[in-house]
C-alpha positions as CSV (number, residue, x, y, z in Angstrom):
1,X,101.4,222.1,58.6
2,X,98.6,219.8,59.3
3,X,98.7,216.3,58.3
4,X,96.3,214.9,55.5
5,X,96.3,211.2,55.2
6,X,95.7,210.0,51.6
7,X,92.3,208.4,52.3
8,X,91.0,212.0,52.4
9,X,92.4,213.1,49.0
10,X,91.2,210.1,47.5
11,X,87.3,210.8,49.1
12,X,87.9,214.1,47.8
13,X,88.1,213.0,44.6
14,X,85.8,210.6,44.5
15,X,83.0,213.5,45.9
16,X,84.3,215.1,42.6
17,X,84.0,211.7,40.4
18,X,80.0,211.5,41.7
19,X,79.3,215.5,41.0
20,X,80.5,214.9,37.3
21,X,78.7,211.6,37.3
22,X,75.7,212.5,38.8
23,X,75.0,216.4,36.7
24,X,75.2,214.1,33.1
25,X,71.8,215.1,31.8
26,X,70.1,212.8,29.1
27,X,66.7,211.2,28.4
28,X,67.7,207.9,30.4
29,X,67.3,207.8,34.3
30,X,70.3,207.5,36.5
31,X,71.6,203.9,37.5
32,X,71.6,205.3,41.1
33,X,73.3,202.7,42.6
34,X,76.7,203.4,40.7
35,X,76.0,206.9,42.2
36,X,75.4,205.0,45.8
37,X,78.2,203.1,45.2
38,X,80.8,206.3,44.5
39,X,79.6,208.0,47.5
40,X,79.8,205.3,49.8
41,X,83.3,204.8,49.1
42,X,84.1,208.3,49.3
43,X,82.6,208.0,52.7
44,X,84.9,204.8,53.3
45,X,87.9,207.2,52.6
46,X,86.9,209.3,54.8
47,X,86.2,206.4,57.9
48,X,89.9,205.0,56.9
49,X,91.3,208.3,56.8
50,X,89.8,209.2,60.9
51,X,90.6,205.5,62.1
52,X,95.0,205.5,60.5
53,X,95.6,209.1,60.1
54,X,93.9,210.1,63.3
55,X,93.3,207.6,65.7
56,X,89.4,207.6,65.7
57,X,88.6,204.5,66.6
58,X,85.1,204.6,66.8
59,X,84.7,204.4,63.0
60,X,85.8,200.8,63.1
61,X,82.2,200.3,64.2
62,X,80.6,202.0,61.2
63,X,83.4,201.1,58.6
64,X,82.8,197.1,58.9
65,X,79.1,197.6,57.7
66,X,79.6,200.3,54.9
67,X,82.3,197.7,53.4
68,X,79.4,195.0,53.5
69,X,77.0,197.2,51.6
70,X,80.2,198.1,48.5
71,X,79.5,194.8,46.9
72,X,75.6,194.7,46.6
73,X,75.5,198.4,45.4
74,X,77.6,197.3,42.8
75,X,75.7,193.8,41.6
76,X,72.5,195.8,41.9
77,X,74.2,198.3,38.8
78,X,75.0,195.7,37.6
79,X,71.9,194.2,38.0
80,X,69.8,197.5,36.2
81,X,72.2,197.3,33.0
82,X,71.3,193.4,32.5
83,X,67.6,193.4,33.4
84,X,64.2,194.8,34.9
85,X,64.5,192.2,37.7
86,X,60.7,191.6,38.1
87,X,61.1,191.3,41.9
88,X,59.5,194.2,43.7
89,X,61.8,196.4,45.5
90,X,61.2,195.7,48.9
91,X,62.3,192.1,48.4
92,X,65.8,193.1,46.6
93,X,66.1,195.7,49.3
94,X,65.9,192.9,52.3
95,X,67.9,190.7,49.9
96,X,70.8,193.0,49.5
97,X,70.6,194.7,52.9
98,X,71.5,191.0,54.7
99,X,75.1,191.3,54.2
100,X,75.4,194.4,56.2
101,X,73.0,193.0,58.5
102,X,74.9,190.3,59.5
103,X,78.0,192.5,59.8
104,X,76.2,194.4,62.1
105,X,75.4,191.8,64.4
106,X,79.2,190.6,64.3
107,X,80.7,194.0,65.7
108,X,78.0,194.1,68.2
109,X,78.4,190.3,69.5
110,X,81.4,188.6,67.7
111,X,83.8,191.3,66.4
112,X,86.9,188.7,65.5
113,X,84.8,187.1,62.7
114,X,83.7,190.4,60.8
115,X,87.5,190.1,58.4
116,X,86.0,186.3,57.6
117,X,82.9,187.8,56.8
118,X,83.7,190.8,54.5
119,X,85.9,188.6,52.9
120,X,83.0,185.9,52.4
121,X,81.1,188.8,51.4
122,X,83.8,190.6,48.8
123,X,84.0,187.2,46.6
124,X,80.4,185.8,46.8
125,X,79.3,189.1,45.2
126,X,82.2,189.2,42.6
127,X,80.9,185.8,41.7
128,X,77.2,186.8,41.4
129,X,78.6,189.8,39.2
130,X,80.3,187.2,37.0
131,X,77.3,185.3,36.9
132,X,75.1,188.2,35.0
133,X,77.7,188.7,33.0
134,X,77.9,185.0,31.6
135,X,76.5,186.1,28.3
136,X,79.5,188.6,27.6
137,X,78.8,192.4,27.0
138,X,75.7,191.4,25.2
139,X,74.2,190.7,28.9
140,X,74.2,194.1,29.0
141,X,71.0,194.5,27.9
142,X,70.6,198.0,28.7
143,X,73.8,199.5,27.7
144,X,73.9,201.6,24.7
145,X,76.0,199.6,21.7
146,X,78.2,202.8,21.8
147,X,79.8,201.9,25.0
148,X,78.4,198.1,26.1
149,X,81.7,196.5,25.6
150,X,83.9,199.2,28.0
151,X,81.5,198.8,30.5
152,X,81.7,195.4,30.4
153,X,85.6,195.3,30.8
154,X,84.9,197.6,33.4
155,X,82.6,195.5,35.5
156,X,84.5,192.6,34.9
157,X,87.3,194.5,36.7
158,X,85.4,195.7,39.0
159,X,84.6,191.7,40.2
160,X,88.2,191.3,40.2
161,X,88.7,194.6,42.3
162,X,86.3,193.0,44.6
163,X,88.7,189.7,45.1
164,X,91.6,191.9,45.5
165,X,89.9,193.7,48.4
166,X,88.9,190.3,49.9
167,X,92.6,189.2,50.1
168,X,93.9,192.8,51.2
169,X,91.5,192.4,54.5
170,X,92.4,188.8,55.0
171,X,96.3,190.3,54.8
172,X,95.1,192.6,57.3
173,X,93.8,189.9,59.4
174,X,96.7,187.9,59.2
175,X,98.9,191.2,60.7
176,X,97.1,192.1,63.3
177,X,96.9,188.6,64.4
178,X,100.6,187.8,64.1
179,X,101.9,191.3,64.6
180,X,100.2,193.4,66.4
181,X,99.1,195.4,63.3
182,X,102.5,196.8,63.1
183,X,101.6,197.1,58.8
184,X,98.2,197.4,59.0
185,X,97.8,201.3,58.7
186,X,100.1,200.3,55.6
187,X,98.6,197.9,54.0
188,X,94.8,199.3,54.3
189,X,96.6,202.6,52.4
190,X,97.2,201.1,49.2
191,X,93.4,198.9,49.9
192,X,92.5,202.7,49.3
193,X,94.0,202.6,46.2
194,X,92.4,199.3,45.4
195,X,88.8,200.9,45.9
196,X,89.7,204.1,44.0
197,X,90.1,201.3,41.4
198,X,86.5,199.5,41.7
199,X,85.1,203.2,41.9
200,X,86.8,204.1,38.8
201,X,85.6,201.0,36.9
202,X,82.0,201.6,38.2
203,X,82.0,205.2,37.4
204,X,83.1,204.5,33.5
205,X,80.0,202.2,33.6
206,X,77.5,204.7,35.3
207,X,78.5,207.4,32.7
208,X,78.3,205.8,30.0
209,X,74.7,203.1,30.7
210,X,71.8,204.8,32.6
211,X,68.9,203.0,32.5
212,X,66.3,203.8,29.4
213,X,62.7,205.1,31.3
214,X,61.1,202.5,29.6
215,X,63.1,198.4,29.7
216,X,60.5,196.2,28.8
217,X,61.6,194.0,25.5
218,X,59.5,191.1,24.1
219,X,59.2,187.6,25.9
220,X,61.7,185.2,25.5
221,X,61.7,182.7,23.1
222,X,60.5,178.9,24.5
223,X,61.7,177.3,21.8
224,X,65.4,176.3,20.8
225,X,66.7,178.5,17.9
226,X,67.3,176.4,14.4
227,X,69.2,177.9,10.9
228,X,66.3,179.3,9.5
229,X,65.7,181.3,12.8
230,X,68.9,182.8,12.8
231,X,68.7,183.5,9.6
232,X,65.1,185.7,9.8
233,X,66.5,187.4,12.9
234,X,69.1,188.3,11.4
235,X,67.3,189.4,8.3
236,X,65.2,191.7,10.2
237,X,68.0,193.3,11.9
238,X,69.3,194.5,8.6
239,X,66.5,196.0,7.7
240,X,66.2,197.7,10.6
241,X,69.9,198.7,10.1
242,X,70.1,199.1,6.1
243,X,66.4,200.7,5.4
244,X,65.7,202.1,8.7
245,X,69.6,203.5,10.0
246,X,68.6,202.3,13.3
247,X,71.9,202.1,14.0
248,X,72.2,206.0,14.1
249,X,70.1,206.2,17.7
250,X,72.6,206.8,20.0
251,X,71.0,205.1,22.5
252,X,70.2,202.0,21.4
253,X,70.9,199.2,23.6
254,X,69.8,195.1,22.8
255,X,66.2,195.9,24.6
256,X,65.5,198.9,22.5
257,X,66.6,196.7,19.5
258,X,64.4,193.8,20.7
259,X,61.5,195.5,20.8
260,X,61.8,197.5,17.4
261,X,62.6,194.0,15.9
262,X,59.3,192.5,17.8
263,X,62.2,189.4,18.7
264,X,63.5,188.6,21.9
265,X,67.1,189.9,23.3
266,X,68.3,186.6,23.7
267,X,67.0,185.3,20.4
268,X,68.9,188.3,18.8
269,X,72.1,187.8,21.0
270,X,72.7,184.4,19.7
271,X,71.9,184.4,16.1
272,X,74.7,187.0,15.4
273,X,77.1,185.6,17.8
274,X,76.5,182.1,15.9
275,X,76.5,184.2,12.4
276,X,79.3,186.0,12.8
277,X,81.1,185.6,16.0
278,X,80.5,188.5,17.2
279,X,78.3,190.5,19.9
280,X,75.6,192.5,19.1
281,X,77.7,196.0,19.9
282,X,79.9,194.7,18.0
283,X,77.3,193.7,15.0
284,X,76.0,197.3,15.2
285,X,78.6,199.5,15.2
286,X,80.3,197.7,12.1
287,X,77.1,199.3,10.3
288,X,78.2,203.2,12.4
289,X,81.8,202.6,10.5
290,X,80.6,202.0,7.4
291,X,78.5,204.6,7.6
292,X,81.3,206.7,9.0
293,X,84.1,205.5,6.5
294,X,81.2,206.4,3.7
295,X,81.0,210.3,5.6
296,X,84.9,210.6,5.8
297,X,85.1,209.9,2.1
298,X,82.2,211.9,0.2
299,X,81.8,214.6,2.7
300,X,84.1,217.4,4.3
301,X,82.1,217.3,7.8
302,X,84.0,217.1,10.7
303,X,85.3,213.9,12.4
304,X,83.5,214.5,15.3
305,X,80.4,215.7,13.2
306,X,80.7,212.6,11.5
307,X,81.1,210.6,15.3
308,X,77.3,211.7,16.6
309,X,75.7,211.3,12.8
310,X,76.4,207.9,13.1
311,X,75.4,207.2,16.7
312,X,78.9,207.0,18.5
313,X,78.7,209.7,21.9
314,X,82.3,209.8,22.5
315,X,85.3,209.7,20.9
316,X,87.2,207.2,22.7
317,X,84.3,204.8,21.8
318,X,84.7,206.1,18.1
319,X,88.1,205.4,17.6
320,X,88.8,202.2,19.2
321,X,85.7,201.1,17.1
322,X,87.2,202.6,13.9
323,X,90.5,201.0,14.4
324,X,89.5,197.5,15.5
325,X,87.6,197.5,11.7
326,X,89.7,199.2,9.6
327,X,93.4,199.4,11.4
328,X,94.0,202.8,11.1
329,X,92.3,206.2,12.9
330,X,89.7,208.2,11.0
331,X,91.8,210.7,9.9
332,X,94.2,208.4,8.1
333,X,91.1,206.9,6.8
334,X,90.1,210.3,5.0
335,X,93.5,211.2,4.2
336,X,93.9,207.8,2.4
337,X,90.5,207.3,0.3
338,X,89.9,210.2,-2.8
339,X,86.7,212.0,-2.2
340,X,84.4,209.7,-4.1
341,X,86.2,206.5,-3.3
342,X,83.6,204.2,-1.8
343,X,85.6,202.4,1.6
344,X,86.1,198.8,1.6
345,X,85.1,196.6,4.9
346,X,84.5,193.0,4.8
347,X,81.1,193.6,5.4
348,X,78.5,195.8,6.8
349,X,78.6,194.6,9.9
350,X,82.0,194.9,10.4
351,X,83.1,191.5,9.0
């Protein structure tokens, strides 16, 4: 029976992981490099799969440079979720194509310092990644509300994937140069395992936060936000919510609010976080369980009729937004109220 290293099951996979991704059909474009980022991977698989299960060497010329280009695919999703970098493309393309250039010129002319390098490489871009995400999940400007905080988590561990994969190749290092790589072909198996992770946690984000065809939001404010400011932001963004149910777009992210609000993202972000200690997903889809708690009691639809009136997409979303506001799933919640009861939260928001 032929032998087939675990590297290949895991590329396998992940060629699966970007079909499903990639055939999701919506109004939004693709964040293709999530996509880019799934199928280089599965292409790493494959290049650690030849070089341990079958003695290829020759793909530890190739493998070196694809590991330098994992990290910038994955700041530059990032990078499309938290804004329309106004850059043009053939500058971030020389900007993120550097890495791998210099990795390049390592395993032609000094092939002892590309471990050094990766790892250089692995934690300067987790700490860019951090950096865009300083705002919490409300930098995530063009995620949908429905899923902004997931995708967050899952960025955020994503970075930390990133570290882990910069200390597996410096344990890597460290064997071959003390013994003779005798745990190597071990080690770099479960670094498989490792990048199945990152992929995982960028996938979650690519399905869930394509990129609306049109990002633009109003300028940012110049001046520093007072009481009163907070007070008419927040003031529109209820009447958007209360007269308008803007709430019930299911793909409404903090740019599409913005500009429906004429106010700037950032202006928005911080009067509700300084209101009500909250984010702005967080804000909005209080108002989608109100609504929802308001459905489960005076109506006999369907939970998951109920789910996509109210602008949730999926159910996982749904639920863990259900139970962080009332405690309990929305079953129990129906079971619980009379038909005709009005539901009880702290406030509309979510409060």
């Amino acid at each position: 029976m032929p032998f087939v290293p675990l590297p290949f099951v895991v590329a396998l996979l992940l060629f699966i992981l970007l079909w499903v991704v990639a055939r999701r059909e919506d109004e939004a474009a693709p964040n293709l490099p999530f996509l880019g980022l799934i199928l280089l991977n599965a292409l790493q698989s494959v290049f650690t799969g030849l070089r341990w299960g079958y003695g290829i060497s020759e793909v530890g010329y190739i493998a070196p440079v694809t590991a330098a280009i994992l990290p910038s695919l994955l700041h530059a999703g990032v990078s499309k979720l938290v804004r329309t970098s106004d850059r043009r493309w053939p500058t971030l393309l020389a900007l993120h194509a550097t890495p791998a250039a210099i990795v390049i010129v390592l395993v032609v002319f000094w092939r002892d310092a590309i471990d050094v390098a990766l790892i250089s490489i692995d934690v300067i871009y987790a700490a860019a990644i951090l950096w865009l995400l300083r705002s919490g999940a409300d930098g995530l400007r063009l995620a949908p509300f429905d899923g902004a905080v997931p995708v967050y988590r899952a960025i955020l561990f994503a970075a930390a994937a990133l570290c882990v994969s910069g200390m597996v190749d410096m344990l890597v290092s460290f064997d071959l140069a003390s013994g003779h790589g005798a745990r190597a072909a071990t080690v770099i198996g479960f670094a498989n395992l490792f990048i199945l992770v990152i992929v995982g946690a960028a996938a979650a984000a690519a399905s869930q936060s394509r990129v609306p065809l049109n990002a633009a939001e109003p300028a940012e404010a110049s001046s520093p936000p007072d009481a009163s400011q907070d007070a008419d932001t927040i003031r529109r963004v209820d009447e958007m919510m209360q007269d308008r149910k803007l709430y019930r777009d299911a793909n409404l992210n903090l740019n599409r609010l913005a500009r429906r609000a004429g106010t700037p993202a950032r202006q928005i972000s911080a009067a509700i976080n300084r209101a009500t200690a909250r984010n702005v997903s967080q804000y909005v889809n209080g108002y989608r369980i109100t609504e929802a708690c308001r459905l489960l009691t005076e109506t006999d639809q369907s939970v998951t009729e109920i789910m996509l009136a109210v602008g949730f997409q999926t159910k996982s979303n749904f639920n863990r937004e259900f139970r962080r506001l009332t405690d309990m799933t929305p079953v129990a919640w129906r079971d619980r109220n009379a038909p005709g009861m009005p539901p009880s939260l702290a406030s509309p928001a979510g409060g």
